[in-house]
C-alpha positions in Angstrom: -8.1 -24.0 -3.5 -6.3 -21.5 -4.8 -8.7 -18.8 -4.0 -8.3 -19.5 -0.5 -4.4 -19.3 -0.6 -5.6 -15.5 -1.0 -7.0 -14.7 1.9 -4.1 -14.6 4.3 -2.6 -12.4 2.1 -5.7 -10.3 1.9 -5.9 -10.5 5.9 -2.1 -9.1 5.6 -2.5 -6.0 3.4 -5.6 -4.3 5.7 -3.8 -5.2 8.9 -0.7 -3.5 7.7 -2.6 -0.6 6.1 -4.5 0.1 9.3 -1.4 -0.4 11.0 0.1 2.3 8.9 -2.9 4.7 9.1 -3.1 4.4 12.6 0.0 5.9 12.8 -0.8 8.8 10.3 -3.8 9.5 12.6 -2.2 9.4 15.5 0.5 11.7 14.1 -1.9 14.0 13.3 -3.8 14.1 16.3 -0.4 14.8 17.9 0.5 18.0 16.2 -3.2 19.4 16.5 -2.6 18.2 20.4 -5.8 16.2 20.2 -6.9 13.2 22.1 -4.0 10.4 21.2 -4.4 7.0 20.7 -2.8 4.6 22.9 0.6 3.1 22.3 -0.9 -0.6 23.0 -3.2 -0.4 20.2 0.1 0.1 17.7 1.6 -3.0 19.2 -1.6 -4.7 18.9 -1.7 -4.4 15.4 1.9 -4.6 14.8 1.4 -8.4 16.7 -1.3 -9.5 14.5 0.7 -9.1 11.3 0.6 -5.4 10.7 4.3 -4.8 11.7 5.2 -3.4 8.5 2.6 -1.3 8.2 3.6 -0.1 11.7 7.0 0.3 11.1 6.6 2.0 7.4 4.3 4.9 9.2 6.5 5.1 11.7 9.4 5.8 9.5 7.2 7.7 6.9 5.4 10.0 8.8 8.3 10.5 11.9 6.1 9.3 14.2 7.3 7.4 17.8 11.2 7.1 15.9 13.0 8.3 19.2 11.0 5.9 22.0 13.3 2.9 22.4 10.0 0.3 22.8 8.9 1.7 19.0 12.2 1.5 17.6 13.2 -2.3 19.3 10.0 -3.0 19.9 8.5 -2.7 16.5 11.3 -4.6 14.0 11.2 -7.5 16.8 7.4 -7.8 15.8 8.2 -8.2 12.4 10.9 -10.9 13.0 7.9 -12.8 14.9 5.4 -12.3 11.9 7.7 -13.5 9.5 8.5 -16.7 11.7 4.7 -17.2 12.5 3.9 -16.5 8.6 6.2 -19.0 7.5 5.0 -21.7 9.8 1.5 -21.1 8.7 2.2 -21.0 5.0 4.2 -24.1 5.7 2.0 -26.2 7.7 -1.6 -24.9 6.8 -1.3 -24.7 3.0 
């Protein structure tokens, strides 16, 4: 039982770190004027619980601060995975 209380939060911490290296990489890519990746797969990952990850490597890395969708766009995300985590932790465990 309480191994599998772990997982979500397992599930969590490699969303938001690919959420946050995703970021980084595209960062990168950008200054070496590389093929980018697209701006949907940030929100993707920021809507499956990898907001803060999103959001840290935005920050961190000064990546996507000035576009008004990033910058609203992102914290709302976060609001929404905190509601949604709370009603899963309430009413699934």
């Amino acid at each position: 039982m309480v191994l599998s209380c772990i997982y979500p939060f397992i599930y969590l911490l490699v969303i938001n770190l690919a959420g946050f290296f995703t970021i980084g990489l595209d960062k990168s890519k950008a200054r070496k004027d590389r093929w980018r990746i697209p701006e949907r797969r940030f929100f993707i990952l920021a809507f499956f619980g990898g907001s803060l990850g999103v959001y840290l490597g935005m920050h961190l890395f000064r990546h996507k601060t000035q576009h008004v969708k990033f910058t609203v766009g992102i914290p709302l995300m976060i609001i929404l995975n905190i509601f949604c985590g709370y009603f899963i932790l309430r009413y699934w465990f």
